[in-house]
C-alpha positions in Angstrom: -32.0 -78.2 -13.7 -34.1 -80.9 -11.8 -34.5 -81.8 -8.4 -35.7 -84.3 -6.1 -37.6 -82.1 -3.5 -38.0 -78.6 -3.0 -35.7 -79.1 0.2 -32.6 -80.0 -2.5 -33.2 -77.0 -4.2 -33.4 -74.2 -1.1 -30.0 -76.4 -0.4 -28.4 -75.9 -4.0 -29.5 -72.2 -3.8 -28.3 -71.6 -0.4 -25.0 -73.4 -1.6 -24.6 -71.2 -4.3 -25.1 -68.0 -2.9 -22.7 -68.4 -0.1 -20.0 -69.8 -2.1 -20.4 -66.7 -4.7 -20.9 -64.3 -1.4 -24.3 -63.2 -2.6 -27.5 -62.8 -0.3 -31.3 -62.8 -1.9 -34.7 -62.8 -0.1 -37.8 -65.2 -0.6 -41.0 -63.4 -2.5 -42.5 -66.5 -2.5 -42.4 -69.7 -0.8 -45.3 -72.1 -1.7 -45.8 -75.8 -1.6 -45.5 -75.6 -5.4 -43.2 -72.4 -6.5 -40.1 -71.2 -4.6 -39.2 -67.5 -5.8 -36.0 -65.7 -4.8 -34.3 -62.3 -6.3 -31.7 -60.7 -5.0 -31.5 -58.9 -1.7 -29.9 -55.6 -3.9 -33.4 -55.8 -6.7 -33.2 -52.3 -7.5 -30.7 -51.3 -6.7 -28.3 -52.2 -9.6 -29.1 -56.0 -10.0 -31.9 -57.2 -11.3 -31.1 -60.9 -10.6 -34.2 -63.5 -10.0 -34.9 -67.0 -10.0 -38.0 -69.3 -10.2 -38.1 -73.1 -9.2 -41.7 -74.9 -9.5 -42.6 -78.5 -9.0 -43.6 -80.1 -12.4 -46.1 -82.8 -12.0 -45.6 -84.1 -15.5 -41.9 -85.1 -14.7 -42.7 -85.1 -10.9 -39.6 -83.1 -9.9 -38.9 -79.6 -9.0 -37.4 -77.7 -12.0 -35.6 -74.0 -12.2 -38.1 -72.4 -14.9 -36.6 -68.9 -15.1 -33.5 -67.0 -14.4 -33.6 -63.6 -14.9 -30.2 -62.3 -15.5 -26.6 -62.6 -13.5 -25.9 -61.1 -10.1 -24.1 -57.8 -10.8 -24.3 -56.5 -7.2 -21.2 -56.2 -5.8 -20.1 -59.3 -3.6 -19.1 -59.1 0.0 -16.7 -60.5 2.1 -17.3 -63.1 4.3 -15.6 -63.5 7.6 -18.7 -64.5 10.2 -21.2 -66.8 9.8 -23.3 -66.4 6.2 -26.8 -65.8 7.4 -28.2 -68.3 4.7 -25.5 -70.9 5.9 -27.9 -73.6 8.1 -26.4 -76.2 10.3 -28.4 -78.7 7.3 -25.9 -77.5 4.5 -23.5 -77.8 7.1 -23.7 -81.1 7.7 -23.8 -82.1 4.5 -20.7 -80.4 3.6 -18.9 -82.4 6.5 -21.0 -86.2 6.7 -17.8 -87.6 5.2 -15.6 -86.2 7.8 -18.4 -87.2 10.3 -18.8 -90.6 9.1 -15.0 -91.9 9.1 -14.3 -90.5 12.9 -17.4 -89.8 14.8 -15.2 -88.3 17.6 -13.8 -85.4 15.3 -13.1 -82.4 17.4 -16.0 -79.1 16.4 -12.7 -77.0 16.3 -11.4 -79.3 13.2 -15.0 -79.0 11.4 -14.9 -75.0 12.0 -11.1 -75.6 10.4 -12.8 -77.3 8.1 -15.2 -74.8 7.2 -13.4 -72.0 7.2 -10.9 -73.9 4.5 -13.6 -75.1 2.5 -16.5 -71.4 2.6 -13.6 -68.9 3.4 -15.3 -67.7 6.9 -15.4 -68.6 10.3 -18.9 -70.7 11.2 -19.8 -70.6 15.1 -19.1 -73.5 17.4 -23.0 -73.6 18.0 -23.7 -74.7 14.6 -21.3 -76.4 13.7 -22.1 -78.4 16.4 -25.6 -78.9 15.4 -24.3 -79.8 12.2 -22.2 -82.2 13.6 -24.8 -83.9 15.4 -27.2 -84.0 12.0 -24.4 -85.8 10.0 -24.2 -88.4 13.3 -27.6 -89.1 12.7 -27.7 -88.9 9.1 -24.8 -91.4 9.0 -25.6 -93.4 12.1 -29.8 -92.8 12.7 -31.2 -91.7 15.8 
């Protein structure tokens, strides 16, 4: 898989997780390599991944995966803590962009539909305000 920045792939990995209820922690963030295992490494699953920025094809590319999650998932009913008001509001620009006025209570609807858990009105709200600009600028 390729990507356009390294900011498209934290996305697609945050995405990913929460919509398979898994967690995973960061060994190593650099401007180059983005490494992430699971937050259960060692303790049953041995699932890791590695993403590096290829300046042949000048894109960001997953090199390695290192197995499948075999932790056991959790459920969900509060915010995920990997769930940012970004992902958010890309999730819900469309909504955003044909009625600017819709309600935070219908996004959180929304949300909870669409993830399966109930996102707080504090960042949905942020969200909400990043797909304004996104859609509309600053």
């Amino acid at each position: 898989m390729t990507f356009e920045s390294k900011q498209e792939v934290v996305d697609a990995i945050k995405q990913f997780h929460f919509m398979h209820s898994f967690n995973f922690d960061v060994v190593k963030n650099k401007s180059d390599k983005y490494v992430i295992m699971c937050n259960q490494y060692g303790n049953g699953c041995y699932w890791r991944a590695r993403v590096s920025f290829s300046k042949i094809h000048k894109s960001w590319e997953l090199k390695k995966i290192n197995g499948i999650h075999t932790c056991t998932t959790f459920v969900i009913s509060q915010d995920h803590v990997r769930l940012d008001s970004r992902i958010i509001a890309h999730n819900i620009v469309h909504l955003v962009k044909t009625n600017p006025g819709i309600e935070i209570k219908t996004l959180i609807a929304d949300m909870l539909q669409q993830f399966g858990c109930t996102i707080s009105y504090k960042k949905v709200w942020t969200a909400k305000q990043n797909a304004l600009e996104m859609t509309f600028g600053s």
